[in-house]
Every structure is written in C-alpha cells, then in structure tokens.
C-alpha positions in Angstrom: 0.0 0.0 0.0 3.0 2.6 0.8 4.6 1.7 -2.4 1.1 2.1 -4.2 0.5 6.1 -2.5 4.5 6.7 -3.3 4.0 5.7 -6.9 1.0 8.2 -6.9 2.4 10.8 -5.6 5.0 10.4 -8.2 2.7 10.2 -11.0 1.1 13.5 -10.0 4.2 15.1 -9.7 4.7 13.9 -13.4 1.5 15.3 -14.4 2.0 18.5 -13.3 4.9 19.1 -15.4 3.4 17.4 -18.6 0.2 20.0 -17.3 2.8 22.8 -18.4 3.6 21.9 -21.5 0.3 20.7 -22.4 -1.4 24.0 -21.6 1.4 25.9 -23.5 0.6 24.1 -26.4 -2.8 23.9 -26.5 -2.9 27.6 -26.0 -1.0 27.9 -29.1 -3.5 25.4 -31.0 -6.4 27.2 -29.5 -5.3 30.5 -30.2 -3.3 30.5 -33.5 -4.2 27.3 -34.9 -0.4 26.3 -35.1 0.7 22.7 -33.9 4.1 23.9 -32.7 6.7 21.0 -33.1 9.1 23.7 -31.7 7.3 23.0 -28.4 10.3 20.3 -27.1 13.4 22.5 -28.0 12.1 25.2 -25.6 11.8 22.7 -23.1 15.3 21.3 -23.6 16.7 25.0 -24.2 15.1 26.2 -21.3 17.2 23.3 -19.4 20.5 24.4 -20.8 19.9 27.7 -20.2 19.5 27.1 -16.7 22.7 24.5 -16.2 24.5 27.4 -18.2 23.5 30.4 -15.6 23.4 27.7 -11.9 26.5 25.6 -12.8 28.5 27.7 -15.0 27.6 31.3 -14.2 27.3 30.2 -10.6 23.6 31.5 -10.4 21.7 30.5 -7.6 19.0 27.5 -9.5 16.2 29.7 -8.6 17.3 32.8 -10.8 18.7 30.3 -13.0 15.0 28.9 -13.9 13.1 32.2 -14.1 16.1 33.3 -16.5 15.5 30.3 -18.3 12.0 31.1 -18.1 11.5 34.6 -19.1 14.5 33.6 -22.5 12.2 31.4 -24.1 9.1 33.0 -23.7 12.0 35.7 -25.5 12.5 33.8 -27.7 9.0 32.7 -28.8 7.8 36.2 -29.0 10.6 36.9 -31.4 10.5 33.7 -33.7 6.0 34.5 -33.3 6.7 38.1 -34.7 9.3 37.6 -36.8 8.9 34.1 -38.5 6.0 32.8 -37.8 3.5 35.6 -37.8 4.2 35.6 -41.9 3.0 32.3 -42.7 0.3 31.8 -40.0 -2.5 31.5 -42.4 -0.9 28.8 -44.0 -1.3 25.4 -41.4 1.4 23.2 -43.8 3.9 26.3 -43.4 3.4 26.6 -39.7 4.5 22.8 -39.5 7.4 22.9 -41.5 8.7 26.4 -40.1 8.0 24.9 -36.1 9.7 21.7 -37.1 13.0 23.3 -38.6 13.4 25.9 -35.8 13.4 22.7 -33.5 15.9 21.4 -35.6 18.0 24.7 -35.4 17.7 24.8 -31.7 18.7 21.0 -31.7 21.8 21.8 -33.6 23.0 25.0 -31.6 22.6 23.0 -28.3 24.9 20.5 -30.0 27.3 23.0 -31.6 27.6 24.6 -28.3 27.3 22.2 -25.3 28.6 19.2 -27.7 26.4 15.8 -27.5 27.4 14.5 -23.7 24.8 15.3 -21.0 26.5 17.7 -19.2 26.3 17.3 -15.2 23.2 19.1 -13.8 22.3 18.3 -10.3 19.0 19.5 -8.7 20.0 21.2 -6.0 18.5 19.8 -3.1 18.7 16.0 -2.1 17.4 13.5 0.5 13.8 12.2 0.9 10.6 12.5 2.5 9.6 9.7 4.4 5.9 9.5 5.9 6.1 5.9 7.2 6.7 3.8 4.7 5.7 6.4 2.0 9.3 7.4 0.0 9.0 11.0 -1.6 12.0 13.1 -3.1 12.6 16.4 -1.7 13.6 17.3 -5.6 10.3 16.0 -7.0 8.2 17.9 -3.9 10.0 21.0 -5.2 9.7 20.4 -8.6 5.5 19.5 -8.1 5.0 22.6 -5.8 6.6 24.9 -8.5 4.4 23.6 -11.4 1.2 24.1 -9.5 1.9 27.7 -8.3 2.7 27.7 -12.3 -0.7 26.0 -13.3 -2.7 28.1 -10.7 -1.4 31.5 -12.3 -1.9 30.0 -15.8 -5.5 29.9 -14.9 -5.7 32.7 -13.5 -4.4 34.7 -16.3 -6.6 33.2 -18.7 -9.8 33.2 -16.7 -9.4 36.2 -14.6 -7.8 38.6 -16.5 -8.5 40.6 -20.0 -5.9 39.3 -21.7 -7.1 36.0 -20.9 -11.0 36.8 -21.8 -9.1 37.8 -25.2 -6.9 34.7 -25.9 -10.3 32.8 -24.9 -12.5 34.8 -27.5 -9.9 34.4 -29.8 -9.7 30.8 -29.5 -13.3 30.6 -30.0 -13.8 32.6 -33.1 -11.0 34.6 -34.4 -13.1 36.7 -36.9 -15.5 38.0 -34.6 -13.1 38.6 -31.9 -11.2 40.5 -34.6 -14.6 42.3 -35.4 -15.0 43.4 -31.7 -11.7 45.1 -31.4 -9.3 42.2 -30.3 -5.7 42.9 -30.8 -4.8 40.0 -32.7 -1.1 41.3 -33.4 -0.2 41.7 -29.7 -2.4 38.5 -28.3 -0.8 36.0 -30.6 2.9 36.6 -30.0 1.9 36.9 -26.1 0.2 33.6 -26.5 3.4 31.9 -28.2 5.6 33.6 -25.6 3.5 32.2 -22.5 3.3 28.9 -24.1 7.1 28.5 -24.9 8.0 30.0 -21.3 6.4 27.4 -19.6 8.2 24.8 -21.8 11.4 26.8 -21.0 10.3 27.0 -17.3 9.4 23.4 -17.1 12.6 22.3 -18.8 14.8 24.5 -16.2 12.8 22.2 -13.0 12.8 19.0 -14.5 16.2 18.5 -16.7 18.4 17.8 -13.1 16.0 15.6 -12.1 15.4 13.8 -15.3 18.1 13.8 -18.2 19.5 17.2 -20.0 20.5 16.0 -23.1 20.1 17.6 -27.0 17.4 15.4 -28.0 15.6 15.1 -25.0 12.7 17.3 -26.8 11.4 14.3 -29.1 9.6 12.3 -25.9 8.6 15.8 -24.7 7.2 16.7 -27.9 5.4 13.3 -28.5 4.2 13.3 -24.7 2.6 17.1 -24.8 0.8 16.1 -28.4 -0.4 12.9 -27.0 -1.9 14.6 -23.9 -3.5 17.6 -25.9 -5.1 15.0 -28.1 -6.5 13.4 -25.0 -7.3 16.1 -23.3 -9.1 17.7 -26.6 -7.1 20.2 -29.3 -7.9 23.7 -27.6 -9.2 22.6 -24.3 -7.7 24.0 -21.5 -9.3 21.9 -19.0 -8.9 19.1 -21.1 -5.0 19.3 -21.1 -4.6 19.3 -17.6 -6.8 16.6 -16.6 -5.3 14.6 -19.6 -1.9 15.3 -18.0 -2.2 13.9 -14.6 -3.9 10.8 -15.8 -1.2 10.3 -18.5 1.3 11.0 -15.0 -0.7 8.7 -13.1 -1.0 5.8 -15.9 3.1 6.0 -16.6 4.0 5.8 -13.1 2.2 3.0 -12.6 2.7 0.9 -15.3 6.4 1.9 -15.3 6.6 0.6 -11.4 4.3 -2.7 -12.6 5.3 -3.6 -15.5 8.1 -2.2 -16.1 9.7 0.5 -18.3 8.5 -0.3 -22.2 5.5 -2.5 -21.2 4.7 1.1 -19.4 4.8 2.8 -22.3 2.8 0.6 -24.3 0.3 0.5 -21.5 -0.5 4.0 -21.7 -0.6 4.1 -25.7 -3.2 1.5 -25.4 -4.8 3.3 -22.8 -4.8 6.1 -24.9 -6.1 4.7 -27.5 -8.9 2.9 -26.2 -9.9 6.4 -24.8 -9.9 7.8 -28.0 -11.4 4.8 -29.9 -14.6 5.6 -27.4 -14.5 9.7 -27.3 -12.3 10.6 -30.6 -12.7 14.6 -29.5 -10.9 13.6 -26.3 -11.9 13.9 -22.9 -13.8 17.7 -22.9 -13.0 18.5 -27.0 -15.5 19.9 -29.1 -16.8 17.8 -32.1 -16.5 20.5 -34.4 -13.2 22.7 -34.3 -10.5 25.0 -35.9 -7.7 22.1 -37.8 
C-alpha cells in the first residue's frame, strides 16, 4: 500500500509538469491554430539555459529557472513576430517552419554544449519519508513549482483581460477580430506564455530527469499525446489529460516495467480515444 500512494504521488508530480507543457501548447493550438513542433526545444533549451547560468555562471538555481523562463518566452515572442507571424494562415507552413526551428535549436545545443549530458544536479537531495511512503525532496519541489505555475496559468486566462481575449480568440477569431481584439499583440503573447512554460518546465525537471540535445522528441510526442486526449484547444482538457497520463506511466512503469509502461499507456490512450475521438472535454467541431 506505501509503495502504491508513493507511486502516486510520483505520478502526480509527473502530471504537473506534462500540465505545463500541455497548456502551453494547447494555448498555441487554440489560439493561432499552429501545432508547434518547436514545443520540445524550448523545453530542452530552457534546461541548458539554466545549467548554463546555476552551474557555469554560478547562479543560484532559482534565478537560474526564471532566466531560463523569461529567455524562451523571449525567444518565442521573437520567432512568433518575426517568422511565424508571416506564414500563419498557411497550417502546412506553420508545421514545416516549427519543425525546422526545432531542428536549429537541436543543432545550436549540439554546436555549443557538444552531445554528452552535461552534469546538472537539482539542487536539493534527500527524501521524504511519511512511514513507509518514500518522496524526493527534488520532486516535492519540482511538483509545488508547477502548481503555483498551473494556478497562475488559470488565472491569467480566466481572470484577466488578456485572458478573456486569448479565450474569444480561440473561440472565433473573426468575430473577436470584429469586436476590437488585438490579434497582433495576443498572438505573439500567447506563443511567448506557451514556450515560457516549456522553457520554465525544462529549467525544473532536466536535473531531475536527463539534460541532453534530443531530450525534446519524448517531450514533444508526450505534450501532443496529452493535448489529443485532453481535446485540441481545451484547457481543462490538457490538464486533466496530464495527470492521468502521469498517473497511468507511473504505474505501469513501477508494474510492468519501463517499455511494457509505455505501451500500457498508448493503449490506454487509444482505447480512450477509440470511445470519445474529440478527447476527454473537446468539441466535435473545431479550428484544424
């Protein structure tokens, strides 16, 4: 039973950061209509940028993650504004131009840090021990973080204008246009919040995990398959998608072990889908 509640509380803690990137790129599906494929190499350039400033600048971690942070979401307004803004009409150009700036972030990581993992310790150890429950110190941290994250992600979208904007735009981009919505500022704020998080969540979980160039790819495949289960352009949907994809690989990964894990939750997630193919709160009819 302790090993069951551990396992839990580990699976949460894994939803919560695959709750960050799924709501930064559903936002960005919602709002713009763009699948970003970019999505993973802010996550794994967040990381580096954070082992650069804590291990090599000799930051202290927390600067290091909101510098990390506030960089990609940087980074995303520019490439929004600058790149992507220009073909954002066309969906077959959005794919090609997020998948080859992924691919030039991939190769700058590797022309600069080389191919190695480089050393990156979180930088608190030990455990929590409640009986015979086991929890990391580094993975309390790490969940606390991402749901003061998640908590002001919601708040932003559903208690402030800007959210009530990104919202009506999401929901019918002509008309919003029509009322006075200011398309050009929202949608490169949307790609910025969206790839901060990435970067943000990459900065937290990279010491724990692995921080390596290519560490994007199962990022990348994990957010899409959780925004699909959740439902394209659902909020909601993401994040309730995210903690039950958390709580089915933690699970299966401690009961069946690593790759039977994995297939457990793709069937999982199919099954799902095979029964509700808009995904858990989707709409049947939406922007593709």
């Amino acid at each position: 039973m302790d090993s069951f509640i551990a396992t839990g509380l580990i699976g949460i803690s894994l939803g919560s950061q695959y709750t960050l990137l799924a709501l930064g790129f559903t936002l960005i599906f919602g709002i713009l209509g763009v699948v970003n494929f970019a999505h993973g190499g802010f996550y794994v350039m967040g990381g580096y940028v954070a082992y650069y400033c804590n291990v090599i600048l000799g930051l202290p971690y927390p600067v290091a993650v909101m510098l990390a942070m506030l960089s990609m979401a940087a980074l995303g307004w520019l490439f929004e504004s600058l790149i992507l803004e220009r073909v954002i009409e066309d969906h077959q150009a959005t794919l090609m131009v997020t998948m080859g700036f992924y691919l030039v972030m991939a190769t700058a990581i590797l022309m600069i840090f080389g191919a190695e993992s480089p050393q990156f310790p979180f930088p608190v150890t030990g455990v929590w021990r409640l009986g015979g429950i086991y929890f990391p110190y580094a993975n309390m941290i790490v969940l606390g973080a991402c749901l003061a994250a998640i908590v002001f992600v919601y708040w932003l979208v559903y208690r402030t204008n800007i959210g009530r904007g990104m919202r009506a735009m999401s929901e019918d981009l002509p008309v919003a246009s029509a009322l006075g919505m200011r398309t050009k500022a929202l949608f490169p704020f949307a790609f910025a919040l969206a790839t901060g998080l990435a970067g943000g969540t990459g900065a937290l979980v990279t010491p724990i995990l692995a921080l390596a160039p290519h560490v994007g790819d199962s990022v990348l495949a994990f957010s899409f398959l959780t925004v699909i289960l959740g439902g394209l352009g659902s909020v909601t949907g993401a994040t309730c998608a995210a903690f039950i994809v958390g709580l089915i690989e933690a699970y299966a990964a401690v009961y069946l072990g690593g790759s039977k894990g994995a297939l457990t939750l793709f069937a999982l997630v199919l099954i799902i889908l095979v029964v509700r193919p808009q995904g858990l709160l989707g709409r049947e009819v939406r922007r593709s």
